[in-house]
Structure formats: C-alpha cells, structure tokens
N, C-alpha and C positions, 0 to 999 in steps of 0.2 A: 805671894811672890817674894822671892828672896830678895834680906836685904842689899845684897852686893849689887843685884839690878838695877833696883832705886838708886843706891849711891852713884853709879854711873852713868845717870840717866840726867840729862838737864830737864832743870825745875825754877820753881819759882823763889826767893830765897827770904823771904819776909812775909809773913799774915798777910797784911797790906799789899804788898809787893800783889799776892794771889786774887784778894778782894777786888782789887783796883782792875784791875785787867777781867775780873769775871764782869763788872760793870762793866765795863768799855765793851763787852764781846754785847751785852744787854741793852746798853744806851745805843739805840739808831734811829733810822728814819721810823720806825713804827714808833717811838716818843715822841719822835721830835713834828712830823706832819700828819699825825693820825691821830694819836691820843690827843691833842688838844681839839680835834675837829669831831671826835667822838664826844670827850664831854660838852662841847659845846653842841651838836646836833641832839643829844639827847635831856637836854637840860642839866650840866654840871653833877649833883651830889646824885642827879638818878642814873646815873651813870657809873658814879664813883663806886657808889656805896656796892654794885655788884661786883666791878672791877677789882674791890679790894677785899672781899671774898674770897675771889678764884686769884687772886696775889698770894694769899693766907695758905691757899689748901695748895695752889704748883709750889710756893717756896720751902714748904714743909714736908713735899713731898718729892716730887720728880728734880728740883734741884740737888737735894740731896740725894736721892738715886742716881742721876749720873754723875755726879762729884766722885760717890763711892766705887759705882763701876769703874769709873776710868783709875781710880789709887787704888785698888783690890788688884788688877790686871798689870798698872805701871806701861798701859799702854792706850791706844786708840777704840772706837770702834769695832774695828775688824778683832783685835786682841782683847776689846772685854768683852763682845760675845761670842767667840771661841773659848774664853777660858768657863762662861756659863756654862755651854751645850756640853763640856769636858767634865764640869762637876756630875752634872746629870747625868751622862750617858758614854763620860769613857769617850766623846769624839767631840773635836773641838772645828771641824771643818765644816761642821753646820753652823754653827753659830758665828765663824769669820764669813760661810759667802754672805748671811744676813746681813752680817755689819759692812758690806759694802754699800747697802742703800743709805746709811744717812755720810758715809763718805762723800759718794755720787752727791747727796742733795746738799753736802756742803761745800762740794766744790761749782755747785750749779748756780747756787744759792751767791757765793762768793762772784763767781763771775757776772751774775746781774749787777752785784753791789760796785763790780770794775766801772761799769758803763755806767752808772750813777754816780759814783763818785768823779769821772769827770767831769760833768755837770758839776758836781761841787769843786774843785778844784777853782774852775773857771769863775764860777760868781762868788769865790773868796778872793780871786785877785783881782778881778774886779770891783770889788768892795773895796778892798784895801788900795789900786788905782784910781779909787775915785769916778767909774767910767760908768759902775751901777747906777751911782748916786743919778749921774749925767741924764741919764736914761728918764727921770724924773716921773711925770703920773700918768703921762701918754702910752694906756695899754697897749695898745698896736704896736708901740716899738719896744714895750716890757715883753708881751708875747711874741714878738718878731723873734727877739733874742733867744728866747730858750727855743723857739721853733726850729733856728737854727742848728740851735746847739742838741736838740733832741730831738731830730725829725722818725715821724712814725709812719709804717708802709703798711696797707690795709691788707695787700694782696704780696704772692711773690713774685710778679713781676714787677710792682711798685719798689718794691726794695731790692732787686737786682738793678732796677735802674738809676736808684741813688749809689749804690756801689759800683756800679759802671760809670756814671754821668761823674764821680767822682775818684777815680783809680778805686781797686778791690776794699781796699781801708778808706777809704776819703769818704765814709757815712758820721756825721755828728762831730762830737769831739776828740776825734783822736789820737792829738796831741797831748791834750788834756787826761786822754784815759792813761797812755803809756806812763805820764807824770805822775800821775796819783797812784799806778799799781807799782811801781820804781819806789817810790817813797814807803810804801805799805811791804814791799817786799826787803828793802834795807835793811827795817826794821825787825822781820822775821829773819834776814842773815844772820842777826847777832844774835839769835837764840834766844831763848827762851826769859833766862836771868837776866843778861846784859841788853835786849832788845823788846820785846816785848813788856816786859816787868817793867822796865827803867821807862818806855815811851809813856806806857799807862799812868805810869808816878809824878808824869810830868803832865800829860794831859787832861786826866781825870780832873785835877784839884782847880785845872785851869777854867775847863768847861762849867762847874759849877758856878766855881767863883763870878767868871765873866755873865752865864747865866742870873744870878743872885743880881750884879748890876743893872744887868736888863731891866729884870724886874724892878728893880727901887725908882730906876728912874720914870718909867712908864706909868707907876704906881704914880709919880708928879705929875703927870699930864692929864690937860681937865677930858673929863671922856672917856676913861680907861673902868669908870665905877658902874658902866651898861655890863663891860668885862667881867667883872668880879658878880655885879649879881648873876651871871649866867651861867659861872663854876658853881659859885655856891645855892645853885635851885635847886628845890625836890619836889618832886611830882609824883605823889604815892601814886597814884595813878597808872603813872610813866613804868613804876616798878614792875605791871602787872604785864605790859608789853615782849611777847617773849624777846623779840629783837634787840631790847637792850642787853638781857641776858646772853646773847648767844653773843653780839659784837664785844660784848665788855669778856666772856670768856678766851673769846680767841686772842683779843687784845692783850690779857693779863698770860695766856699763852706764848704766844712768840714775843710779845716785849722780855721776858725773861729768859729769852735765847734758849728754850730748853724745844730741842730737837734730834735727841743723841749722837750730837757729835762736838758741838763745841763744850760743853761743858762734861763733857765723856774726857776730852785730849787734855783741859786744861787741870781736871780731874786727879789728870796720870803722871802731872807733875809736881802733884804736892806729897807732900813729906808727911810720915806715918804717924807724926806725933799732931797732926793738925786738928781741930776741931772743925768739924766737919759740917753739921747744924749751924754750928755759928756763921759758917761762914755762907752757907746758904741764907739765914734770916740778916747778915750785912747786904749780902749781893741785893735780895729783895727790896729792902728796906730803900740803897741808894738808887739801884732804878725805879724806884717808884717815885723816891723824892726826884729826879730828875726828869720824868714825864709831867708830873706836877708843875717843878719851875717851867719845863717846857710852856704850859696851858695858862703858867701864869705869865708870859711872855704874849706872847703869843694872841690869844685871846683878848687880853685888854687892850694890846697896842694894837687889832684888826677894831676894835669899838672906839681909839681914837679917833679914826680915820673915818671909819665904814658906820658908825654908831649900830644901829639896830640890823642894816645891811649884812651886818655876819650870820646873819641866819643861811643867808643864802653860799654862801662857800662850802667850798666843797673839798676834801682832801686832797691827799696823793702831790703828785710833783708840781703842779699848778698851783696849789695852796704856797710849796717854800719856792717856786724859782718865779711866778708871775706875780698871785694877789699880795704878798708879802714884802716885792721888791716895790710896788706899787703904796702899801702902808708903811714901812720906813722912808721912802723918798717924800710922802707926805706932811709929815710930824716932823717937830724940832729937833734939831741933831739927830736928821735922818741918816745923814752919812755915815755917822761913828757908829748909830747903831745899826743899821745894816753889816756895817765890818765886821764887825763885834760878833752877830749873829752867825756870819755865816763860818768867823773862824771856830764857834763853836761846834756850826754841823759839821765842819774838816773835820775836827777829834773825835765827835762821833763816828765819824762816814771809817779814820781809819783804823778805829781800833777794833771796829765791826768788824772789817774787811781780813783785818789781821788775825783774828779770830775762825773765820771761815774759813780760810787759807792754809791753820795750821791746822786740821784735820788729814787734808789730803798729803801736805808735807813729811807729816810724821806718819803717816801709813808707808810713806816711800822709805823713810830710812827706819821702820821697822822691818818692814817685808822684804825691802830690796836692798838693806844692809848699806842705801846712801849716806854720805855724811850730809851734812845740813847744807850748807851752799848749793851743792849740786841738787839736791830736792830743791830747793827752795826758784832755786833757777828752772827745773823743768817746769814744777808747777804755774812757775808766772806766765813763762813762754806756751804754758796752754791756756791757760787763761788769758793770756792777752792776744792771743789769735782768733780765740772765739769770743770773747767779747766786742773785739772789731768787727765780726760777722755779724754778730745778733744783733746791732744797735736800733734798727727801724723795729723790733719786736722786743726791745726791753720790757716794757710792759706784760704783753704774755707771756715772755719767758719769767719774769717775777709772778705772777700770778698763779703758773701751772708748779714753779719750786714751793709756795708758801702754802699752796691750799690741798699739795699732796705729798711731797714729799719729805717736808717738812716735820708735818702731824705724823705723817706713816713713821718715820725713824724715832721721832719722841714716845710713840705708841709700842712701838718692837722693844727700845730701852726698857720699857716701863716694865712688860712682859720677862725679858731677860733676868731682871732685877729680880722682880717678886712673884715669878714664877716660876721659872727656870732654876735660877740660883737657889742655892738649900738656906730657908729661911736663917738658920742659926749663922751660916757664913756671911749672908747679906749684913744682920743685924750685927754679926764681929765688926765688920768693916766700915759701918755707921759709928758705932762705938768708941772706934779705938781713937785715941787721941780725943775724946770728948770730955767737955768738962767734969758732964753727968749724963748717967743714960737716956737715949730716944726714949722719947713721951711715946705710952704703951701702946696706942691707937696707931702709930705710925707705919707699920709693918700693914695692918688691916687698911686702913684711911687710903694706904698706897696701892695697891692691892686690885682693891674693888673701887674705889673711887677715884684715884688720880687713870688708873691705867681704862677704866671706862670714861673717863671725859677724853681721854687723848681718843678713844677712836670715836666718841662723838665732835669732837674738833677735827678730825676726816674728813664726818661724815657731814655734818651743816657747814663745812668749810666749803666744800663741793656745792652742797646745794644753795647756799646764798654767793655764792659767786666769791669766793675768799673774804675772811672773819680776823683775819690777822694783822 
C-alpha cells in the first residue's frame, strides 16, 4: 500500500497510544465475569495453566495476523480480504464480500455490548450515588433491580408485550443505553488519535490501577485466603478433563478480541515502522494480567462473604449485577468498593464497545467515501435502534454473535492470512518494522495450528453451548 495512503489515513500516534487501546478492545465482560468464575469452577492453576497455553499460541499467532492484515491493506476487513483474493487471483471482490462477515459480527457483536453496557452505566451511578450500596444483602431487592433493568422474554409474544406495555423503546434500560452509546460514540467522533487513543491512555492506567486497589485491600480482609487457595489449585486430575481444555480455549480465544475485525481496523492504523510482535506479546501479556486482577478481585472478595459458598455461582450477568452487588454491600467499605468496581467495568464495558464500533465506521468512510462524524452518527443511529429492539433477547442475541460469528470471522482471517496471501508477502508485513525476524515456526505454527483451532472454536463453541 502506498505510503501517501497511510500518511492520510488516521492512526494511532504513539506505541502505547496503539497497545493501550488493543487492550481496552481485549479487556471486557469475558475478563471481567467469566474468567474469574472459570478459574474458580475449575480449580484455579487447572484452569490456568491450559488458559495460558492457548494465550501463548492465539498471541503469537492470530494477533499478529490480523494486526498485519489490517497495516499490509491500511484498511478494514472488507479491504484486507480483497486485497488477499487480488494477490492470488487478480480479483479482489471475493475477498471484500467475505470480509463482510466479521463486519456484520462486529457490529452485531457491538450492539449486544449497547444493551449491556446500559446495565453498566446504571450500576456505576448507582454506586457512585450510593443507591447500590442502599440496596444492601436483601437478594429479592438486588435481583429486583437488575430484573428491572434487564427484563428477559422467553417467547415473541412476551417481548412484544414489554415493548407495548412500555411504548416501542420502554424495554429495560433505555435511558441508560442511549447514555452509554452517546458517550462511546463521542469518543469515536474525534478519531482515531485524538479520541480513541487519548480515551484508552486515560482509561487503561486507570482500570488497572483502581483494580491493583481492589485487590490489596480485599487481600486485608479475614476470609479472602478460601479465595487465594482456589486460584492457586491444581488437580492433575482436573488437567485430564476435556472440558477444561475446550472452556479455557475459547476463553483465552475471544478474551483476546481476535475475531477478524477489531484487530484487523485497529491494525490499519499503525504506522510501517511499528513492531508488530511486540505489540501483540504487550497486548497478551496486559489482558491476561487484567483477567487475573479481575479473579483476584473478585474471587477472594465472593469467599469474604460467601466463604466455601462460591462453589456454587455461577457466571454471566448475575455473577457482576446480583451476587457481587450482594458481596460488596456485605464487607467493610462495601460502598467504595462497589464504586470503585464497577467504574472499572464502565472502562472496560467502553473501550470494548468502541472497538466493535469502529469496524463498521471505517468500512463506511472506506467504501462510501464518509467523513468520520457522519459514519459515526449513522452507525450509532443503527445501533441504537436495534439495540432498543432486542433488549428482552440480549442474551441470545450474545450467544448466537460469540459462538458463530465471532469464531467464523477469526477462522476466515486466519485462512486469508496464511493461505490466501503469498507466504513471502505475509511474512514482509510481519517483519517490517520488527525488532528481529518472526520466530521460524510462526508462519507453520499459524498455518495449521492457530487456523485449525479457530474452526475447532466453531465447532465445540456450537456444540457446548458457547466456550467464549
């Protein structure tokens, strides 16, 4: 790609600036209410220790494949697998309509995360008004609340008639959703360098940080050392279980956002001189330690409360909006740490969302020659139409994004990359700007191994009911 493209093209404008924002797209709800309820359901290190595995082989592999795609291209999805099927075969129109499936599954993907991130909006201000706190260790009125706020319809009629019974919009929170997608789209108005970059550089350092306190203090309270022993178990045993194997793949999977689109777009804004590797074994590296703090969070302060009782919980949004509002209001300076906590899932919830979001944005002012506000506004405005729609089915509309189309678009990348594209081109593009050349096996390793586990994360995603 010529360099006059890139020059014109908004980017990222700092290492850091690039790293911090691939985290943020990394760090979400699959760290923050899954990983820690995986290692604890599976005994801690027998969990880990596969987890950090399949960490080892996606960061060394498939992250640095779609980093390279999206800066080989200087473009999306749609534009780095057009520019593949064009190496191979002289046509580049096969390879854009593929690259509209993981377009599609990130703006699908992204619109779940709308209707959840109201949910977080609301028990962040909550927290910080003190109204959580109030709520105190009476389940009935902790579960009232998110009931409220997240009512689910079994059937379509049940959910027409919370859409009726409440004007067409008046399902759950959506004041709350408009708020959260307003703020998460602001942010994508000012682009890529002055918005995105700058929000990541402020929120990233924040979210650790304030994590890092969680944890020290929790570590003070008597109670929290049931916590610790149950990260750090191993149960050779445990190891031989295929289930831990396939949960801690999917896990180490989509925790690492790689599904051919976000880190395809955020890819196509860094600059030719970037090391490439590196910045994939940073990106790993920090979402792993922040699922970690997560579990160390998390985990110890449910055994303050709950002592041996955490066996029995159970993931997903009941885990961060019910049993968790219920284990902070129990403990000492429950208040502040509930705050605390849940301003950190805000920064998760929006750099995820912002992430998701700029897939479909920049597909618009690629293809349709948009400037950025006007993308940026259509996209919200379809996204937050259907999001108000699907609220009684957020759940299965997450479930059918994470467990197909998700893996399906990470699995097409992977194909694109290392077999499609003429091996010597890929491996230029890995290269360039590297400190030192890709470790020899990586071309192979990626190949036959990262691109057959993506379509085995298809295929046991399916059949265990979603792995991610």
């Amino acid at each position: 790609m010529a360099d006059t493209t890139l020059q014109n093209r908004d980017g990222f404008k700092s290492k850091w600036g690039f790293i911090l924002a691939c985290i943020g797209s990394a760090v979400g709800m699959g760290n923050i209410w899954r990983f820690p309820i995986m290692v604890q359901k599976f005994g801690g290190l027998t969990f880990l220790l596969p987890y950090f595995i399949f960490v080892v082989l996606i960061g060394s592999t498939g992250v640095i494949e779609e980093f390279a795609l999206g800066r080989r291209a200087a473009a999306g999805p749609v534009g780095a697998f057009g520019m593949c099927t064009e190496e191979r075969t002289g046509k580049k129109t096969i390879g854009e309509a593929i690259g509209a499936i993981p377009i599609i599954g990130s703006m699908m993907l992204a619109i779940g995360y709308t209707v959840v991130m109201s949910w977080i909006f609301k028990y962040c201000w909550m927290g910080i008004s003190g109204s959580l706190y109030a709520l105190g260790t009476d389940m009935g009125a902790i579960g009232g609340t998110f009931g409220a706020a997240a009512p689910e319809a079994g059937t379509l009629g049940e959910a027409i008639g919370m859409m009726v019974s409440g004007g067409i919009f008046g399902v759950g929170n959506s004041v709350w959703l408009i708020v959260g997608l307003v703020v998460s789209l602001a942010i994508m108005a000012m682009g890529v360098a002055s918005g995105i970059e700058k929000a990541n550089k402020i929120m990233m350092p924040l979210l650790f940080g304030l994590f890092v306190c969680l944890g020290v203090y929790i570590f003070t309270l008597p109670g929290s050392s049931e916590g610790y022993k149950y990260i750090f178990t191993l149960d050779p045993k445990g190891l031989l279980n295929p289930q831990v194997w396939v949960f801690a793949f999917g896990q180490a999977f989509f925790s690492l956002s790689v599904a051919g689109n976000g880190s395809v777009i955020y890819g196509s804004y860094l600059p030719k001189d970037e090391d490439i590797p590196g910045s994939a074994r940073n990106v790993a590296l920090f979402d792993t330690m922040a699922a970690l703090l997560a579990a160390f969070v998390i985990i110890p302060a449910m055994a303050v409360v709950l002592g041996e009782g955490i066996k029995d919980v159970s993931g997903g949004p009941g885990l961060m909006f019910v049993y968790l509002v219920n284990v902070f209001n129990a403990m000492p300076g429950g208040r502040i740490v509930g705050m605390v906590f849940y301003i950190c899932v805000l920064f998760a919830g929006v750099s995820s969302i912002v992430n998701l979001y700029e897939a479909p944005v920049a597909f618009l002012q690629e293809k349709l020659k948009m400037k950025r506000l006007p993308a940026v506004a259509t996209i919200g405005v379809i996204g937050c139409i259907v999001a108000l729609l699907i609220q009684p089915w957020t759940s299965q509309w997450m479930d059918v994004v994470s467990i197909y189309i998700c893996p399906l678009g990470a699995m097409i990348a992977g194909i694109m990359f290392f077999w499609v594209l003429k091996k010597e081109t890929a491996l230029d593009e890995v290269n360039h700007g590297a400190k030192k050349p890709i470790f020899s096996i990586f071309y192979p390793l990626g190949k036959y191994v990262y691109c057959i586990a993506a379509l085995l994360a298809l295929i046991l995603g399916a059949f265990y009911g979603g792995i991610g």
